[in-house]
LOTI-293672 format. One line per 4 residues: their letters; for each residue x negated, y, z of C-alpha. Coordinates in Angstrom, 1 decimal. Layout:
% residues N
A> X,Y,Z; ... $
END
This chain:
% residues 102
XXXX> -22.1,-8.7,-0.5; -19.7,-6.9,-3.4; -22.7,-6.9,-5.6; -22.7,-10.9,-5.1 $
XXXX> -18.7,-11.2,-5.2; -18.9,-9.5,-8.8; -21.9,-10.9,-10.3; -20.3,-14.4,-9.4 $
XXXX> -16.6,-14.0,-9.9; -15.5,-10.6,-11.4; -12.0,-11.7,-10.9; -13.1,-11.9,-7.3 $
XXXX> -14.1,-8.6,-7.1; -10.9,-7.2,-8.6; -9.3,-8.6,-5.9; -11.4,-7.3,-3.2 $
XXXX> -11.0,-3.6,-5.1; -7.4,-4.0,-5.0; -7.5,-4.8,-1.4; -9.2,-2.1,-0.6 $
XXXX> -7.2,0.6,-2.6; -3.7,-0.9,-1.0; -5.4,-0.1,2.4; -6.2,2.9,1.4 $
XXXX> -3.0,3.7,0.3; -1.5,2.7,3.7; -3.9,4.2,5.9; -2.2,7.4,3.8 $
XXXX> 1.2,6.8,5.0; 2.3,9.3,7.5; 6.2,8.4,7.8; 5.8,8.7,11.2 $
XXXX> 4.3,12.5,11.3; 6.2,13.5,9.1; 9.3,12.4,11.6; 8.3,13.9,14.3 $
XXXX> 7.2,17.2,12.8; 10.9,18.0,11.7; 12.0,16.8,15.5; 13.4,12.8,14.7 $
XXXX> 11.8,10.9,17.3; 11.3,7.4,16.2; 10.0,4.5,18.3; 7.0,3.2,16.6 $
XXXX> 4.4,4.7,13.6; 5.6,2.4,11.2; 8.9,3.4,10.1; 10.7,1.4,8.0 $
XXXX> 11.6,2.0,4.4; 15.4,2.2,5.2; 15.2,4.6,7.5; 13.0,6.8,5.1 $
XXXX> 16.0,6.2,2.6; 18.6,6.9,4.8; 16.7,10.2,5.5; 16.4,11.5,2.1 $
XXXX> 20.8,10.4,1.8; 20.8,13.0,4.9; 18.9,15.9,4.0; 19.3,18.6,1.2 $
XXXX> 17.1,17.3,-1.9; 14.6,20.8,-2.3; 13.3,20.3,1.2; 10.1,19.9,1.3 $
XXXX> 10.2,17.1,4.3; 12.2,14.9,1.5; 9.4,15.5,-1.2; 6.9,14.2,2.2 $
XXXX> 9.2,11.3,2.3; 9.4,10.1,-1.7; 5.9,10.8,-1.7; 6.1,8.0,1.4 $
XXXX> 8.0,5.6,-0.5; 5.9,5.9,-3.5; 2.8,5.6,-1.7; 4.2,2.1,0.2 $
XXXX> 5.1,0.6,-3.2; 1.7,1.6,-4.4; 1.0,-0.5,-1.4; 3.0,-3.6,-1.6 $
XXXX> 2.1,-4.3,-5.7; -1.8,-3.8,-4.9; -1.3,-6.1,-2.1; 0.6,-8.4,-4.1 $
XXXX> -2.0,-8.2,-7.5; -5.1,-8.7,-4.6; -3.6,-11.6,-3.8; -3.0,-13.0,-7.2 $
XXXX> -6.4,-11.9,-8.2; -7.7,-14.1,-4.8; -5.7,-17.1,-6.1; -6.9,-16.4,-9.4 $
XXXX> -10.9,-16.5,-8.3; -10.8,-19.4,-6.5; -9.0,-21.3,-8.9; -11.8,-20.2,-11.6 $
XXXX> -14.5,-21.0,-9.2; -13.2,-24.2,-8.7; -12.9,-25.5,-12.2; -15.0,-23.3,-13.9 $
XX> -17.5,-22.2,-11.6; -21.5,-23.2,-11.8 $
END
């Protein structure tokens, strides 16, 4: 089904590889591991980017829990601009297979 996605639309396919590599990305994030490790019980596995900041303001800089956690906020950026460039590559696709496709 790729192989069909690319060989129609490349643009398509971009998306779909972007799509994949954001989940990838997120399926990487272990904010909530890393929490509970150093004994910061949190209520759910998604913790939210302001309580990672807040975190790193609270401890001393050459930890290496607060590398863990700019690693986390790195790796949840990475996230959100895939997410957002898969999307723009969807709206992209269908708007070339509309007026341009065969």
């Amino acid at each position: 089904m790729f192989l069909y996605i690319i060989k129609t639309t490349p643009i398509l396919g971009f998306a779909f590889l972007f799509f994949l590599t954001g989940i990838l990305l997120r399926l990487l994030d272990n904010s909530a591991s890393l929490f509970l490790k150093n004994k910061i019980f949190v209520e759910s596995s998604y913790v939210s980017k302001s309580m990672i900041k807040k975190q790193i303001k609270n401890t001393e800089n050459d930890t290496i829990f607060v590398k863990s956690l700019k690693r986390v906020l790195l790796l949840r950026r990475s996230h959100d601009f895939l997410m957002i460039f898969s999307l723009i590559f969807l709206i992209l696709g269908i708007i070339s297979n509309v007026f341009f496709g065969d």
